[in-house]
C-alpha positions in Angstrom: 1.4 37.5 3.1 -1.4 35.6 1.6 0.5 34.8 -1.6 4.0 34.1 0.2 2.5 31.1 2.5 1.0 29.5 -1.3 4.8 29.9 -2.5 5.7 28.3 1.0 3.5 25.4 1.0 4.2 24.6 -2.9 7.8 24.4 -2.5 7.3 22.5 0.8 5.2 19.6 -0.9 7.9 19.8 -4.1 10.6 19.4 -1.4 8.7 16.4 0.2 7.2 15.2 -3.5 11.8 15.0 -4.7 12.8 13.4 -1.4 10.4 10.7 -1.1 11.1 10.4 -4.9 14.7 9.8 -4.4 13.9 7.2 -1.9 11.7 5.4 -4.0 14.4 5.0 -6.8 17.1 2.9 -5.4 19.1 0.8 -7.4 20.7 -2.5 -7.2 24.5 -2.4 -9.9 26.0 -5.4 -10.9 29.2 -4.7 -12.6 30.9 -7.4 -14.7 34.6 -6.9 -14.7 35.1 -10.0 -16.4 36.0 -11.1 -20.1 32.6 -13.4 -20.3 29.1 -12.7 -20.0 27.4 -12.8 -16.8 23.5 -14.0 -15.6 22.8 -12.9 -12.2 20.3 -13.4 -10.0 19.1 -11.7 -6.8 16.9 -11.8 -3.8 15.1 -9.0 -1.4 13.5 -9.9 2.2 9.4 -9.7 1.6 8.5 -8.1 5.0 4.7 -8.5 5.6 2.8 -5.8 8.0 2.7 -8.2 10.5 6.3 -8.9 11.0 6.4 -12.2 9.0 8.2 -12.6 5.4 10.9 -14.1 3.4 13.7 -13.8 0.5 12.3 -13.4 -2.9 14.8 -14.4 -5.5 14.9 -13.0 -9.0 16.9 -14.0 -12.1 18.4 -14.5 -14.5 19.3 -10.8 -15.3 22.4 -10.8 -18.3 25.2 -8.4 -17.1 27.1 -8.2 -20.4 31.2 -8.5 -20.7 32.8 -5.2 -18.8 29.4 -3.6 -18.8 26.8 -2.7 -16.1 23.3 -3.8 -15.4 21.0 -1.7 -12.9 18.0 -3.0 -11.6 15.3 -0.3 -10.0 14.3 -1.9 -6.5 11.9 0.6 -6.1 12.0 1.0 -2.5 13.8 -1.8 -1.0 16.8 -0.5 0.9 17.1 -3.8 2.9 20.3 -6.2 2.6 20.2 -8.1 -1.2 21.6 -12.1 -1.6 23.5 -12.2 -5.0 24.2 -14.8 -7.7 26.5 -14.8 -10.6 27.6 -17.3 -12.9 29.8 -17.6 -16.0 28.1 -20.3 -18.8 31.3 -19.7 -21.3 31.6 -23.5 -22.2 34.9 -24.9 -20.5 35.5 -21.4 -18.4 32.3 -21.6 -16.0 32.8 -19.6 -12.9 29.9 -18.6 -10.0 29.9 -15.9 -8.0 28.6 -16.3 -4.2 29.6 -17.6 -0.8 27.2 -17.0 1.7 23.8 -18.8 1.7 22.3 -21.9 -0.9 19.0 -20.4 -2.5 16.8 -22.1 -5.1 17.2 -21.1 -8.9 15.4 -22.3 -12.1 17.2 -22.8 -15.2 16.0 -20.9 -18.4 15.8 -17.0 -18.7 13.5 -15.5 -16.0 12.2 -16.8 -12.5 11.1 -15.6 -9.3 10.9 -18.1 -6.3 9.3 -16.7 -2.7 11.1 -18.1 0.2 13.9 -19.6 -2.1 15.6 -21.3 1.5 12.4 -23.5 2.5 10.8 -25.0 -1.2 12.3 -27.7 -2.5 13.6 -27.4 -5.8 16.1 -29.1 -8.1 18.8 -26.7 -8.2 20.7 -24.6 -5.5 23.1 -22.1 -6.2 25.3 -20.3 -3.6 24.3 -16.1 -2.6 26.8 -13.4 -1.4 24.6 -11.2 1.5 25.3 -7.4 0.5 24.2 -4.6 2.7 22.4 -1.9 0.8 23.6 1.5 0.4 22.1 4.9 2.5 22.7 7.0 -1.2 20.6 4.4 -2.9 22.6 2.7 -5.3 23.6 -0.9 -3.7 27.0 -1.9 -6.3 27.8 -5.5 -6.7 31.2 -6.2 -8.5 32.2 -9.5 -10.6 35.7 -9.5 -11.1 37.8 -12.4 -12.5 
């Protein structure tokens, strides 16, 4: 009896240890669909413990030509703004129709509260709801 409530309570905290694993793992998929590379950028709401927060926006991730790019959000699950743009010279193209955020130019930024600082260059987000299985897909097509 002894030895089956050990075997009970192990595979109990393995169960728990694999769930809150899986949770812990999601994962934000940009898919490029296009004939050109793409540099994306992101942004996740901050939520502090005492209700306050804002957007945090990330870039510039390089989605190459008809490939993917996923990005561990550990374990946001909340609703993402997205950015994508197209630098081919004479075929530029951006990606995004929902809110203005604030971007850097160069390879890698992150800006907190990218709505309320004032910065030199704005770029138009798409709002995408996150997934319940995890993996939140964003698609670039032509």
């Amino acid at each position: 009896m002894r030895q089956t409530l050990k075997v009970t309570t192990a595979l109990l905290v393995m169960l728990f240890a694999l769930q809150t694993h899986g949770r812990a793992q999601n994962i934000l998929k940009l898919e490029n669909n296009t004939n050109h590379d793409i540099w994306a950028a992101y942004a996740t709401y901050d939520r502090k413990p005492n209700g306050s927060g804002c957007w945090v926006c990330v870039g510039w991730m390089k989605v190459d030509k008809y490939n993917t790019r996923e990005i561990n959000v550990g374990g946001y699950s909340g609703q993402f703004f997205i950015h994508g743009e197209n630098r081919a010279q004479g075929m530029e193209r951006n990606w995004g129709d929902n809110d203005m955020l604030c971007v850097e130019e160069g390879e890698a930024f992150e800006i907190r509260c990218p709505r309320n600082v004032d910065c030199k260059i704005k770029k138009m987000f798409s709002l995408v709801n996150s997934n319940m299985d995890g993996v939140t897909k964003f698609i670039f097509n032509p």
